[in-house]
Each structure stands twice: as C-alpha cells, then as structure tokens.
N, C-alpha and C positions, 0 to 999 in steps of 0.2 A: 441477707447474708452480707459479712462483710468482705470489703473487696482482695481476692486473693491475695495480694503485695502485703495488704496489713496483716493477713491472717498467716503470712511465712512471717513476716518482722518480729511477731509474738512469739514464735516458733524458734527463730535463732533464740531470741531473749530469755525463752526456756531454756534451749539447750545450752548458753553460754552461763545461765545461773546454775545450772546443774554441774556443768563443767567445773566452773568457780569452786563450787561447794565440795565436788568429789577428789580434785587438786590438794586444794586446803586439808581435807580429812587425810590423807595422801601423803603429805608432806606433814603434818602433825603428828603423823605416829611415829617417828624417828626410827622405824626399822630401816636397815639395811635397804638398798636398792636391790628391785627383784632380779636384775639382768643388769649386765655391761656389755653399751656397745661397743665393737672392737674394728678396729680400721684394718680390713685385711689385707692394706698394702705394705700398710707398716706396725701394724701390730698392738699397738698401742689404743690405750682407751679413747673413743672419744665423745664419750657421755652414757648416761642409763636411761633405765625403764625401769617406772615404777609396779607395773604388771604383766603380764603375757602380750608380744606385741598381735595385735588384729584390727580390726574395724569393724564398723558397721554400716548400713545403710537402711533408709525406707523404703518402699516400692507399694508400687500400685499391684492389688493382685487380680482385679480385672482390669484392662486397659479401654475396658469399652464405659465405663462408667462416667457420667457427666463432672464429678471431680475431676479425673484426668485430664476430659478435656478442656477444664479450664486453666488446667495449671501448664497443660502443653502452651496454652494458645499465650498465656503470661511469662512461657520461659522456663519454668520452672522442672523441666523435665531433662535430666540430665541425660539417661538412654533411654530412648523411646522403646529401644527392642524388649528393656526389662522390662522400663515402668518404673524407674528409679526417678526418686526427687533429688530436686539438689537442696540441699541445706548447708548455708555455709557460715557455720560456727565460729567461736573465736578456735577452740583445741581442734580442727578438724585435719590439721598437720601435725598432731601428736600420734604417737604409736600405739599406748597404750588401748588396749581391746576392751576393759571395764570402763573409762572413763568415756569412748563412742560408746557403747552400750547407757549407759548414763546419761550420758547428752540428748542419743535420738529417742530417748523411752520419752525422757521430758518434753521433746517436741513433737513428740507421737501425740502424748496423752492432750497437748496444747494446740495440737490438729484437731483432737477429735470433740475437745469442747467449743470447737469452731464449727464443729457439724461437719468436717471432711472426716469421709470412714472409708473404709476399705484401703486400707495402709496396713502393710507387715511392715514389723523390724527382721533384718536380718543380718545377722554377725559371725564372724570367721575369724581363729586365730592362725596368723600366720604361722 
C-alpha cells in the first residue's frame, strides 16, 4: 500500500482536475450568473455564483476501521467526532455546491483506487 501522504496528493490532484474541468465548463457556457452576491451593509454587489451556494465533505463511516486509523495518525482527520477527512483542494474556498460535489466525487473515486473504502460523500446546500 502506498504511503498515506501520496495517496491524499493523488487525491487533491483529482479533485483540483475535476475542479479545473467543472470551472472551465462553467464559465464556457456564457449563461448568466446563477446568483449575486450582495454586501448587506451597503447593498451593492460584490461578486456571484455560478450554482447553488453549498459544500461538501468525505467522512469515515466507521471510525473504527484501520483506514481511519491511518489517516488519523498522519493528520489527515479534520473532526475526529465525524470522521471527516481533510482535503485541501485548489476551489475548496469557492461556494459553489456542484463544483465540491465534483471535486470530492473525484477524490472519492482516486481514494478508492487506492484501496481506502469506506468513505461517504456528503453534501448540503446552504
């Protein structure tokens, strides 16, 4: 098995190609923007969104399984209470809720050709 650190670096690298790719597609169809953000001190725009704003996240759904515990012991565990991994993407400060959804599917699928399993996606729109 390869060493946890390389098998999350694969993992951004998915998620940030995917990211890449779902931007691009995103910004190439020249529709209108889905949403304006609005500054509600003063009222004014100050930027949009290309989809519904949300996120996502991974998690462990048993916390007792020898994955976890490697990836605790490496760092890699943002809240131990969930079981949540951390991945940290290039878009993981963007809002849009398809584009995390995109990202962690690809680092999902780029885990589990790694032989780490038992990982959910799981996503919420604000």
């Amino acid at each position: 098995m390869k060493d946890i650190s390389e098998i999350m670096r694969e993992a951004v690298k998915a998620a940030d190609e995917a990211g890449r790719a779902w931007l691009t597609n995103a910004l190439d169809r020249r529709t209108p923007t889905a949403f304006d953000v609005i500054d509600s001190s003063t009222g004014k725009r100050v930027g949009t969104l290309l989809d519904n704003c949300g996120s996502a996240y991974l998690k462990f759904k048993d916390r007792r399984r020898k994955e976890y515990r490697a990836f605790k012991a490496a760092g890699f565990i943002l809240n131990d209470r969930t079981g949540t991994i951390s991945i940290d993407y290039f878009y993981h400060r963007r809002h849009e809720h398809s584009l995390h959804v995109c990202c962690l599917s690809a680092a999902l699928v780029s885990l589990q050709e790694n032989g780490i399993t038992g990982l959910s996606l799981v996503d919420y729109i604000d």
